[in-house]
N, C-alpha and C positions, 0 to 999 in steps of 0.2 A: 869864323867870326865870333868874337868874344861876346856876352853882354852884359853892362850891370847887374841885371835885373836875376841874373841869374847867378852872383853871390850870397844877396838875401832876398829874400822872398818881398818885391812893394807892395808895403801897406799904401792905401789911397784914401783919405779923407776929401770928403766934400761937406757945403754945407749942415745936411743932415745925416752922410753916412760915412760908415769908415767897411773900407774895402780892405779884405784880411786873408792872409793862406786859409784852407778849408784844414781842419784837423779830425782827430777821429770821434770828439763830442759831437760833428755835427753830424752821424750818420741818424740819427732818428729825424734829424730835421728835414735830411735830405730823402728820407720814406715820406716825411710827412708830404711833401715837395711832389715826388713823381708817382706817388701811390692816388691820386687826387688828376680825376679824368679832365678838368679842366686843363691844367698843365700837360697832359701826357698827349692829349690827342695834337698838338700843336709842337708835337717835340719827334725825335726819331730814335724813341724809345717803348718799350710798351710800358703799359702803366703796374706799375710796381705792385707786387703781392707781398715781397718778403722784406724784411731788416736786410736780410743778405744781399739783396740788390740793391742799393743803396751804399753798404760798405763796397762793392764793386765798383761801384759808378766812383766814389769817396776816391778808392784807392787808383782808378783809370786817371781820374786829376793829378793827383799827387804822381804819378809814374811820368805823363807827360812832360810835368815839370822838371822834375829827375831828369829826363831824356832830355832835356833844353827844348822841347817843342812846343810846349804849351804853356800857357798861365790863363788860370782859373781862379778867382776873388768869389770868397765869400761874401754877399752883402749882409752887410748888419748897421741896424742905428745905431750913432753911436753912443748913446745914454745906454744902446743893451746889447754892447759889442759879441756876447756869448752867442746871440739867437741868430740864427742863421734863416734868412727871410726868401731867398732868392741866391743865384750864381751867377757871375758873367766872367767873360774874356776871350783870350784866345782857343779855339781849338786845336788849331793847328797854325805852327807857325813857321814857313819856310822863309829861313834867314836869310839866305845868297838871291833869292827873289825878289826881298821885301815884302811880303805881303802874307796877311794872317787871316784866319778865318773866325768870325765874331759869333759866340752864341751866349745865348744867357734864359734866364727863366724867373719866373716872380712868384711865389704864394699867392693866391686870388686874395687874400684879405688886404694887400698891397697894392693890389691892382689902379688905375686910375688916379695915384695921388702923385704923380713924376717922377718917382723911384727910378725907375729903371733910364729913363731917359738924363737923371743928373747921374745915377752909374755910370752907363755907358760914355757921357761926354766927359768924365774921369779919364775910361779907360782907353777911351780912344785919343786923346790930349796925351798920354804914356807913349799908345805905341803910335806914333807921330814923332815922337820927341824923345823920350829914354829909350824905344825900342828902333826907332828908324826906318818904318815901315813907312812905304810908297802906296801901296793898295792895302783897303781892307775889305773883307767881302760878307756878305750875310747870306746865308740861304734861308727862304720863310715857305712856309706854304702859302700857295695863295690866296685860301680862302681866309686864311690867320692877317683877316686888316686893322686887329692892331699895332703888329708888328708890322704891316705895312707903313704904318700912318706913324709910326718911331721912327721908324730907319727915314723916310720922308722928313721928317722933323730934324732930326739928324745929319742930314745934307746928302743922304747916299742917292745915288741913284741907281734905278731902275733899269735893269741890261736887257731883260728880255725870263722869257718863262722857260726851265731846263725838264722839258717834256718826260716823262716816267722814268723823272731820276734816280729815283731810291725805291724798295720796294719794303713799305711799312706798315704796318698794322693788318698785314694778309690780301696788298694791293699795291701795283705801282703809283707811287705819288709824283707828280711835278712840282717842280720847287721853282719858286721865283727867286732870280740870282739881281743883290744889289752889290755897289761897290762904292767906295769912297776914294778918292785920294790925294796924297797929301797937298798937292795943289788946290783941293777944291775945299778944303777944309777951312772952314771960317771962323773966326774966334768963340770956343767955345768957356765953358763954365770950368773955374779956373780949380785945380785939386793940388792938394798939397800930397808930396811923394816923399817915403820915408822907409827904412829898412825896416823889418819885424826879426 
């Protein structure tokens, strides 16, 4: 299965941000991002010591995309397209399924102002539409209720708790599994889609 999306890289504009491929300027930003325990304890990473893990994590995006599996958007305002504030998109995305799995991340200085919630209805409005995707799925932790109360806001629903699914930070974690799909999806905030 062919895709656009995967001749050039979509750029996503929304009212306030422009969703962009990640490049290799952004790896100090991307230290800045998961070196920062508020971000890492809510992620299934440990929290960053080095610049080197950051360019890892950098280059893990960019490979998936290569490989047709994945797409990952830099978020940035767009008055300061460079700064890389936050990531979202697909993790993983199996094409003969339809169905991709949604992660994303926000600097706390972002927190609380609808950032992430007008990203995501960007990039979910994409893979509905340019990507063709029938299911979308999130995994959170459960005790992580903001990202309960987005994904909520976002129309997903709630499947049930996936009992010591991952084992992270020196402990198995349970991950609450949400899903969306594209029948259930409501009109959301409209993005303009464009090649970079």
């Amino acid at each position: 299965m062919q895709h656009g999306v995967f001749d050039l890289f979509p750029r996503i504009e929304t009212p306030r941000l422009l969703l962009r491929k990640m490049r290799n300027n952004d790896v100090d930003a991307l230290y800045t991002l998961f070196s920062d325990l508020r971000v890492s304890r809510h992620y299934d990473l440990a929290t960053f010591q080095s610049r080197d893990e950051a360019k890892q994590l950098l280059e893990s995006f960019l490979q998936r995309y290569a490989r047709r599996i994945g797409l990952r958007w830099a978020i940035t305002y767009k008055d300061a397209p460079d700064a890389l504030i936050g990531t979202c998109g697909y993790n993983i995305w199996f094409q003969e399924a339809r169905r991709a799995v949604l992660g994303y991340d926000l600097h706390p200085a972002h927190w609380r102002q609808g950032i992430m919630s007008e990203a995501l209805s960007a990039v979910l409005d994409i893979g509905f539409s340019s990507m063709q995707l029938h299911r979308i799925e999130a995994l959170t932790f459960p005790e992580n209720t903001a990202s309960r109360r987005l994904l909520d806001r976002l129309g997903f629903a709630e499947e049930g708790v996936l009992r010591d699914y991952q084992y992270l930070h020196g402990h198995y974690q349970s991950m609450a599994m949400y899903a969306l799909l594209a029948q259930d999806q409501s009109p959301k905030l409209g993005a303009a889609l464009n090649a970079s």
